[in-house]
N, C-alpha and C positions, 0 to 999 in steps of 0.2 A: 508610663509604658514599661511593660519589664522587658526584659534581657529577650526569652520566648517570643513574644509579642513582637517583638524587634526582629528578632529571625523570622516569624513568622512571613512578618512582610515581606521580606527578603524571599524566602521559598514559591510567596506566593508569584511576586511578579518576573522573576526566573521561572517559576512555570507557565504565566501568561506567556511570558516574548517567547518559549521554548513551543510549548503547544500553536501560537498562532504561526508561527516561524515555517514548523514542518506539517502543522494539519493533523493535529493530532489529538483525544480525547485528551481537556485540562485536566480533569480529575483523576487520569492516567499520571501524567506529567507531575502532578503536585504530590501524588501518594509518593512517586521515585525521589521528590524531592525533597519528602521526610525521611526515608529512610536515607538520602546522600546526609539530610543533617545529624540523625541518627549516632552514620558511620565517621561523620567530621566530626562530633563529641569526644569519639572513643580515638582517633587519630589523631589530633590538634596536638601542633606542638609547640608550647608557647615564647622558645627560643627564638621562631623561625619567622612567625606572623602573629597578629591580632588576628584572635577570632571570626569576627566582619569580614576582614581581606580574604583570612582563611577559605570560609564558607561560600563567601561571593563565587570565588574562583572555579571552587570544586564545584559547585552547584552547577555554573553555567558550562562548564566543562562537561561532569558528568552528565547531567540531563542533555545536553546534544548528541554526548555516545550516544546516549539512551535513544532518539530519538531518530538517529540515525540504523538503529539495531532495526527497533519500531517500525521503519521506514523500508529494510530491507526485505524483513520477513512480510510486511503486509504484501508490499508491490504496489507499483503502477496499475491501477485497473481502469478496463474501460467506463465509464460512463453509463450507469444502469447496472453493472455487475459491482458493486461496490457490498451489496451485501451478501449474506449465505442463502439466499435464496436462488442465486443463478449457481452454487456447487450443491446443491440436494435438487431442487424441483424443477430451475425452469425447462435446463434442456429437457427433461424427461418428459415434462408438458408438451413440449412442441413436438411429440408423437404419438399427442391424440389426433388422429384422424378428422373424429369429428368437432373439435374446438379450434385446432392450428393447424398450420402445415406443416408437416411433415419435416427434418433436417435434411433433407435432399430438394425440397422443395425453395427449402428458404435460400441452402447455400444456391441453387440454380438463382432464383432472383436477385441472389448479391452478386453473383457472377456479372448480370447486366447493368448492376449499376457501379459498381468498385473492379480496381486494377484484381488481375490473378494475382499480385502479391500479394495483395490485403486480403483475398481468397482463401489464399492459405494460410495466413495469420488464421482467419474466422475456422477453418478446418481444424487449425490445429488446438485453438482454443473448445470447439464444440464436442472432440472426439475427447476432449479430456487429459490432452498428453502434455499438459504440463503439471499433473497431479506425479506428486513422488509417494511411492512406496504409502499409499494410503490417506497421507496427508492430506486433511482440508488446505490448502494453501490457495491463495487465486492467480491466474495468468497477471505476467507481470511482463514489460516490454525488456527487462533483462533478459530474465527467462527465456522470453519468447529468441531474441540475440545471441544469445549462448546454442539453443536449440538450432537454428538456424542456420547459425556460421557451423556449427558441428555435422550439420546433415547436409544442409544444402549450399554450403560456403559462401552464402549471402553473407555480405557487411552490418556491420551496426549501423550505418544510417537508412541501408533498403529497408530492416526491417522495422524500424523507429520511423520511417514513412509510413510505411502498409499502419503500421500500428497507427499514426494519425488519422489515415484516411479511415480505417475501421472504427476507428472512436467520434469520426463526424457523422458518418454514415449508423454506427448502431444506436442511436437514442430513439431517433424516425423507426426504422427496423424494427425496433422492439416493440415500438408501437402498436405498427401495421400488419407482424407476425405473433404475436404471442396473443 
């Protein structure tokens, strides 16, 4: 086995325990974790550590930044909104007439089955107001937390409620309305 070969392993299964750790695409995780070996080549300092020690360290260190970055900017999404289908088509969908109901319709029948806090979570997420300055980004239960305590002085665990009960209630929903 060479030297490579030997790292390689290394990268590889630093980016398994890193990818299955936070949920994250491996072949994400393992490309970040040739360029961390990359930049340990050009950094190693061989006063300080062996190479292995070196690598290990940085690897698992860097790749959880990483994945922690990864983790921040995707966000928490509900359940069914996890791809770019629900920020281009589907609200817009749900105001054909003649295929779905209407967003006035749907939020009135979530009204009867979920609390008005989780009401407004769904308001706030279907009117779009957690998109910034053009960004495709998706609703996320930070977001939504920040947005919240800043408008309506609600705490982070009212709204990490509502956000639960919207994320049990939208799979059925999406269902039944789209």
């Amino acid at each position: 086995m060479t030297d490579f070969e030997k790292y390689q392993d290394m990268i590889r299964k630093a980016a398994h325990h890193v990818s299955r750790t936070w949920h994250l695409d491996y072949d994400d995780v393992e490309a970040q974790g040739y360029l961390e070996y990359c930049e340990a080549l050009e950094r190693f300092d061989i006063t300080r550590a062996g190479f292995s020690t070196y690598l290990t360290h940085r690897l698992y260190g860097r790749l959880n930044d990483y994945a922690k970055r990864q983790t921040r900017l995707r966000g928490a999404t509900l359940p069914g909104m996890e791809d770019d289908e629900f920020n281009s088509s589907w609200a817009d969908s749900l105001e054909s007439p003649e295929e779905h109901l209407s967003l006035s319709e749907l939020v009135c029948e979530a009204a009867k089955e979920i609390s008005a806090d989780a009401v407004d979570v769904l308001l706030w997420i279907l009117d779009r107001k957690w998109e910034k300055h053009g960004f495709h980004i998706r609703p996320s239960v930070s977001r939504a937390q920040t947005v919240f305590h800043l408008e309506c002085a609600w705490e982070g665990k009212r709204v990490a409620s509502a956000w639960r009960e919207l994320s049990a209630w939208w799979p059925e929903a999406a269902v039944n309305f789209a």
